[in-house]
DRENDO-45637 format. One record per residue (C-alpha): residue in three letters; x negated, y, z negated. Coordinates in nm, 4 decimals, decimal comma, m for minus. Layout:
! DRENDO-45637
ALA	X	Y	Z
...
***
This chain:
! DRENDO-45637
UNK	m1,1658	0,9177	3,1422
UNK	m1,2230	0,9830	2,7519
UNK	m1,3959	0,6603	2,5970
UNK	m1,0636	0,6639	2,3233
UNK	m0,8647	0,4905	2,6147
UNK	m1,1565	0,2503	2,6929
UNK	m1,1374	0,1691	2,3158
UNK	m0,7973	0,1194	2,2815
UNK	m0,8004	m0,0997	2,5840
UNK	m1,0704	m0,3305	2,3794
UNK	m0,8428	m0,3599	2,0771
UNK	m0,5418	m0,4368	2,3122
UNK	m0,7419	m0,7112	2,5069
UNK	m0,8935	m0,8378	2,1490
UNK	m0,5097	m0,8040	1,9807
UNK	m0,3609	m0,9771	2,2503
UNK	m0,6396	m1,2512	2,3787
UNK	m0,9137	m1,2613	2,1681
UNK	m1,2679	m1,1329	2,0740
UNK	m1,3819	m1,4067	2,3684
UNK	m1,1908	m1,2591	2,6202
UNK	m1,3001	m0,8766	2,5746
UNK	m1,6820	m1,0910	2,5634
UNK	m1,6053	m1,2227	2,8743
UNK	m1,4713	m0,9545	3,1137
UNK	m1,7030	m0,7191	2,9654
UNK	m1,9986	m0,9924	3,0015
UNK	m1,8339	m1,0457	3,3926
UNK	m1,9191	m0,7186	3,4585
UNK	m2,1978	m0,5709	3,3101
UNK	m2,4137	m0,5304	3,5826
UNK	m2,1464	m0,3333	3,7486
UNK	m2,0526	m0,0829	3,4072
UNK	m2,3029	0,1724	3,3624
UNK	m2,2024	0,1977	3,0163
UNK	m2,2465	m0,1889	2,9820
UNK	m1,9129	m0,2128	2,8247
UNK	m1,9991	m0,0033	2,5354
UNK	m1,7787	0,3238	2,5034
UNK	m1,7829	0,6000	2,2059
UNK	m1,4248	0,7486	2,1470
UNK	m1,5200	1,1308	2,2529
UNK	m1,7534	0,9896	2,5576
UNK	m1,6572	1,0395	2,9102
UNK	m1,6304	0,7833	3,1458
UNK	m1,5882	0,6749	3,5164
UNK	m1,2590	0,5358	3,5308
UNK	m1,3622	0,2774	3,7941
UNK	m1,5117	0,0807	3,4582
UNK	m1,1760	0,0716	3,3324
UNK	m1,0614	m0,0598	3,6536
UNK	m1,2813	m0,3323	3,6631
UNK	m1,2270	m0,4387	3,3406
UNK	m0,8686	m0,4675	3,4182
UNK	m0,8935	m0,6709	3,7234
UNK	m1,1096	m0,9469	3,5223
UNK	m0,8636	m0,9642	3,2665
UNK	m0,6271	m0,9595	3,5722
UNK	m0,8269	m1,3455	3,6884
UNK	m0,8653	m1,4867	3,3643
UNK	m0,4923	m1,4301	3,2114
UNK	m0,3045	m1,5173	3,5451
UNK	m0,0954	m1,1276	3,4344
UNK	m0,0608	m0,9100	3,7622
UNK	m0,3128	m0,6093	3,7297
UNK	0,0451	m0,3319	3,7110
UNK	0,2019	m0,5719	3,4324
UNK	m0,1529	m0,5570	3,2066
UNK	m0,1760	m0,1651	3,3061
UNK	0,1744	m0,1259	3,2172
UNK	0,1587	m0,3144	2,8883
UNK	m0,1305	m0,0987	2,7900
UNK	0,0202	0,1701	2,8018
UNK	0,3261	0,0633	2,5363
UNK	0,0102	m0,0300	2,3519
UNK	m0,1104	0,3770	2,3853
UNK	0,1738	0,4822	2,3339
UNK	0,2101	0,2717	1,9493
UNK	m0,1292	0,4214	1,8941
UNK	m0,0795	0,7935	2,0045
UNK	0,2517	0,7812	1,7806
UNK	0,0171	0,7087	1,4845
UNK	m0,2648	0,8819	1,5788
UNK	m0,1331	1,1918	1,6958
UNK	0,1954	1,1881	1,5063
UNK	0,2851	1,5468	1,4600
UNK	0,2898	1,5629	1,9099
UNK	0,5369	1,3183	1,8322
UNK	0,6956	1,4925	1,4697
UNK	0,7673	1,7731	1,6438
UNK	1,0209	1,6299	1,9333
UNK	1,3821	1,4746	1,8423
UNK	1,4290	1,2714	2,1328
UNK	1,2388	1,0939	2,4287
UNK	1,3139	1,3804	2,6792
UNK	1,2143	1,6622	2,4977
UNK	0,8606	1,5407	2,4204
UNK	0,8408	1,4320	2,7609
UNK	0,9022	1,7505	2,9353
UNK	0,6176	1,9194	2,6760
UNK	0,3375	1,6279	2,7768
UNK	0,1545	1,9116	3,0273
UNK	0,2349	2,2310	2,8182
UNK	0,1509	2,1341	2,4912
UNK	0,0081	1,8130	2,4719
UNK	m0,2555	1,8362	2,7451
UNK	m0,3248	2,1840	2,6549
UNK	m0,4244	2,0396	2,2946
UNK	m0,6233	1,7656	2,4658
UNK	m0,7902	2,0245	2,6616
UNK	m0,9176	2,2170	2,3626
UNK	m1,0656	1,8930	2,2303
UNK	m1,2085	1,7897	2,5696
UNK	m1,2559	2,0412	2,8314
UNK	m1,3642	1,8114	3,0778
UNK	m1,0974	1,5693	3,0499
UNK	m0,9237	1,5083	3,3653
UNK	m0,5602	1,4590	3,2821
UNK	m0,2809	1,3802	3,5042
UNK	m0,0278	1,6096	3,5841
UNK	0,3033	1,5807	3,5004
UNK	0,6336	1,8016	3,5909
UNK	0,9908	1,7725	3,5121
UNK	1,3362	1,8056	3,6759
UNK	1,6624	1,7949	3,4732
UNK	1,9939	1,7510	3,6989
UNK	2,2420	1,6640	3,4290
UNK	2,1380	1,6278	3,0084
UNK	2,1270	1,2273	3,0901
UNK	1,8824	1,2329	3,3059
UNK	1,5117	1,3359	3,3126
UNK	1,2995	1,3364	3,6887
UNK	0,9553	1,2877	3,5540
UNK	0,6999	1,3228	3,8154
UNK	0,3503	1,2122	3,8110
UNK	0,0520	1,3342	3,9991
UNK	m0,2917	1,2416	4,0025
UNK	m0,6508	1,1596	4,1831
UNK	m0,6446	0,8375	3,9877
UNK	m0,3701	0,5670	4,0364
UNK	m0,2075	0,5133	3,6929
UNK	0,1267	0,5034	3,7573
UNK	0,2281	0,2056	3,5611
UNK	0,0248	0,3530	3,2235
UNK	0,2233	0,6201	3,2841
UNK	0,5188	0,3922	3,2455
UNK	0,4293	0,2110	2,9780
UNK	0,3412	0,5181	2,8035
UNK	0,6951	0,6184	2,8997
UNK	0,8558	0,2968	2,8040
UNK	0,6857	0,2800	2,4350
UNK	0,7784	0,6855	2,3608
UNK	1,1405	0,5909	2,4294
UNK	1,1041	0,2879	2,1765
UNK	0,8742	0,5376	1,9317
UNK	1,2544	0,7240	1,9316
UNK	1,4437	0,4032	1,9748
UNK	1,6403	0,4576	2,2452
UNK	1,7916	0,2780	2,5572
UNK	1,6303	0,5070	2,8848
UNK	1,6136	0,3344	3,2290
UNK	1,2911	0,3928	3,4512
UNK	1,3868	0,3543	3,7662
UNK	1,0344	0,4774	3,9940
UNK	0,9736	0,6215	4,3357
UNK	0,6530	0,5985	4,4760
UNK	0,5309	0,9242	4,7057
UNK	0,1653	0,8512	4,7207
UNK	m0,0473	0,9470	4,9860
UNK	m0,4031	0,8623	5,0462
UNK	m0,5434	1,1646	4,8545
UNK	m0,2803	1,1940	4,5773
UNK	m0,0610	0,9619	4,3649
UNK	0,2742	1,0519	4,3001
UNK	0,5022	0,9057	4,1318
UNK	0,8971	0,9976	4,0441
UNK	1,0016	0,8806	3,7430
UNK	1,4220	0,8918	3,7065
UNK	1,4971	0,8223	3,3489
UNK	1,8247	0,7951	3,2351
UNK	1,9889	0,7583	2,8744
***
């Protein structure tokens, strides 16, 4: 996992609880982060770290794990808008940039980073109101993948529903997202 989502985790945990709360679930688990909690934005990372990191906050904030996961990914999402505006510049409307997210987006990302190991995401359309977004990956990150789908919609401010179905097996996550306007 590229160290820019470790990062933007930090600032999310710091924004939203405190420098002494990113001390202390990074200080919890040390031992266990072979980084030690200290990530570089273009580094590569084991995204077990992240995991763990997550869970802490998890015990010390009371917040179920998929709520925090969820909420950082609105928080990406914010940041990518900024960050990588003209992804964002170049769509009208939730859907469209959506349905471009594996063949545009991550083929950008994958000039930056070869080695990054990105989800993989695929589209139906039945009707123009509706968008079947499906995620797939090795890693379960589902509810970032919301998130990140709940703060794009706001980046275009509009009203889409999420409703998800989860076809996960022990190898593979997969998740159906139905969005409707």
């Amino acid at each position: 996992m590229k160290g820019i989502v470790f990062d933007e985790f930090n600032n999310m945990v710091e924004e939203a609880f405190g420098e002494d709360m990113l001390d202390d679930i990074i200080d919890e688990n040390a031992s266990n982060l072979a980084t030690g909690g200290a990530y570089t934005s273009v580094g590569t990372y084991d995204h077990e770290e992240l995991v763990m990191l997550v869970s802490s906050l998890s015990n010390a904030t009371n917040i179920a794990i998929p709520d925090l996961v969820k909420t950082f990914g609105l928080h990406l999402a914010q940041v990518f808008s900024t960050k990588f505006s003209s992804f964002f510049d170049e769509c009208t409307d939730t859907f469209s940039f959506l349905k471009r997210i594996d063949n545009h987006i991550h083929v950008e990302v994958y000039k930056l980073y070869p080695d990054a190991e990105l989800p993989k995401f695929s589209f139906e359309e039945p009707d123009a109101q509706t968008l079947n977004l499906i995620y797939e990956s090795k890693r379960g990150f589902a509810d970032l993948a919301e998130g990140l789908i709940e703060g794009t919609a706001k980046y275009y401010k509009e009203n889409v529903t999420i409703d998800k179905e989860d076809q996960s097996t022990e190898l593979m996550h997969k998740v159906i997202f139905r969005l409707k306007k």
